[in-house]
N, C-alpha and C positions, 0 to 999 in steps of 0.2 A: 483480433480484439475479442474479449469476453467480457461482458458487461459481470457485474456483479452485483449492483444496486442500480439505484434508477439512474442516477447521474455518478457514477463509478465504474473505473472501467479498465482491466489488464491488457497490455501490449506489448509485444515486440518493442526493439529502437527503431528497428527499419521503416514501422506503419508511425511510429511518434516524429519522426523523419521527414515524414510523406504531407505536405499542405495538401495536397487532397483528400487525403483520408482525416485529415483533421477536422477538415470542412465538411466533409461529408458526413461527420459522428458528433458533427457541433461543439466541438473538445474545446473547451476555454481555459484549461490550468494542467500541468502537466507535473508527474513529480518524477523525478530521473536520479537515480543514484550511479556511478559509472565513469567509464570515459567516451569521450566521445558525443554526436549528437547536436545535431544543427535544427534548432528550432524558430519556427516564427515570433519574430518580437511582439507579436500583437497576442500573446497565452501568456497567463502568470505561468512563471515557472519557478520551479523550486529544482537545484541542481546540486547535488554534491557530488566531488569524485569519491569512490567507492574504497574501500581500502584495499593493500594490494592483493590481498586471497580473495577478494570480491565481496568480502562478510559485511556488515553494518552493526556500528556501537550500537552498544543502548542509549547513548544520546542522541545517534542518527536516527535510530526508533522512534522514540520521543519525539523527535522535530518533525520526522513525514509525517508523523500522527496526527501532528497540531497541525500540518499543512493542510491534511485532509480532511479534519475539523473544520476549519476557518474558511477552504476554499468551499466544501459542502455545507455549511451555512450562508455563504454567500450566492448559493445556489448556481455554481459553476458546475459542468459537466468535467469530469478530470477525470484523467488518462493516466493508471501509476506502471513503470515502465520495468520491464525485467524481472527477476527473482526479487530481488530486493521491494523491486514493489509490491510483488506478491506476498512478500514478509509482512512487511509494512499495512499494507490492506487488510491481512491475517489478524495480524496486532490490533489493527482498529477497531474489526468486527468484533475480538475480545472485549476492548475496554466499551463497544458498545452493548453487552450484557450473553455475547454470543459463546458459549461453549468452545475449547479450541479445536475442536473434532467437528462443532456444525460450520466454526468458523472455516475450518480447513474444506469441509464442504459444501459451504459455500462458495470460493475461490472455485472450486469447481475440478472436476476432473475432463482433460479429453478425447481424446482419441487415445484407441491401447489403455485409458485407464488413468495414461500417465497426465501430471500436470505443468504445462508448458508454460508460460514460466511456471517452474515450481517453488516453491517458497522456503525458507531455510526452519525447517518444524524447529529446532531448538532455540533459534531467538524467539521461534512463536512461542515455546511452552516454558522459556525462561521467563519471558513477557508475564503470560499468563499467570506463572507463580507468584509475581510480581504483582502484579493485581490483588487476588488473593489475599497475598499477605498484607496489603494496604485494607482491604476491605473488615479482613480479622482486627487489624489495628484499631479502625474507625470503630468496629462494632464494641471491641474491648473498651475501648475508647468513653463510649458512652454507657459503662453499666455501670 
């Protein structure tokens, strides 16, 4: 597990898997994109399978976003699982005002450098154009 924020946090499937290690990192909401994956009924869970190159739409983007919105305002500890979620958590730190370079380092580097799960940089930096170009819109928007 690698914490990322205070109540945010990347993992394996196998530790997302594990009621001990749930319990043991107070995990209360889980977001899982993939196959597979047997989890406790007592954590919101958000599950999609995954498409089959492993990638994630940008609506799949969009929805773990708000998942991880709605669950960290409700002040759940939550667990986002695999690459996708490291996507996904990428994306959010964006749309939370984070650069996608501080974003990307924030997610974190580990060992060798490399980042396990690693995160798919081109939904992050499609994402982020995406941002952007909403933000120029808004700002045109109003002059």
């Amino acid at each position: 597990m690698r914490p990322i924020l205070d109540r945010l946090a990347l993992s394996s499937l196998a530790e997302a898997n594990d009621p001990f290690f749930l319990q043991q990192h107070d995990i209360e909401a889980i977001m899982y994109f993939g196959v597979g994956g047997l989890f406790p009924e007592d954590l919101k869970l958000y599950y999609r399978p995954s498409n089959e190159d492993g990638s994630i739409s940008p609506e799949m983007l969009r929805d773990g976003i708000e998942f991880l919105r709605e669950s960290l305002r409700a002040g759940r500890r939550v667990l986002a699982v695999g690459s996708s979620g490291a996507t996904i958590v990428t994306a959010y730190l964006a749309e939370m005002g984070f650069s996608s370079a501080q974003a990307l380092q924030l997610v974190g580097r580990t060992k060798g450098g490399m980042m396990e799960p690693e995160p798919d940089r081109g939904s992050v930096e499609t994402h982020a154009e995406e941002l952007q170009r909403r933000r120029s819109s808004t700002l045109n928007h109003r002059l």
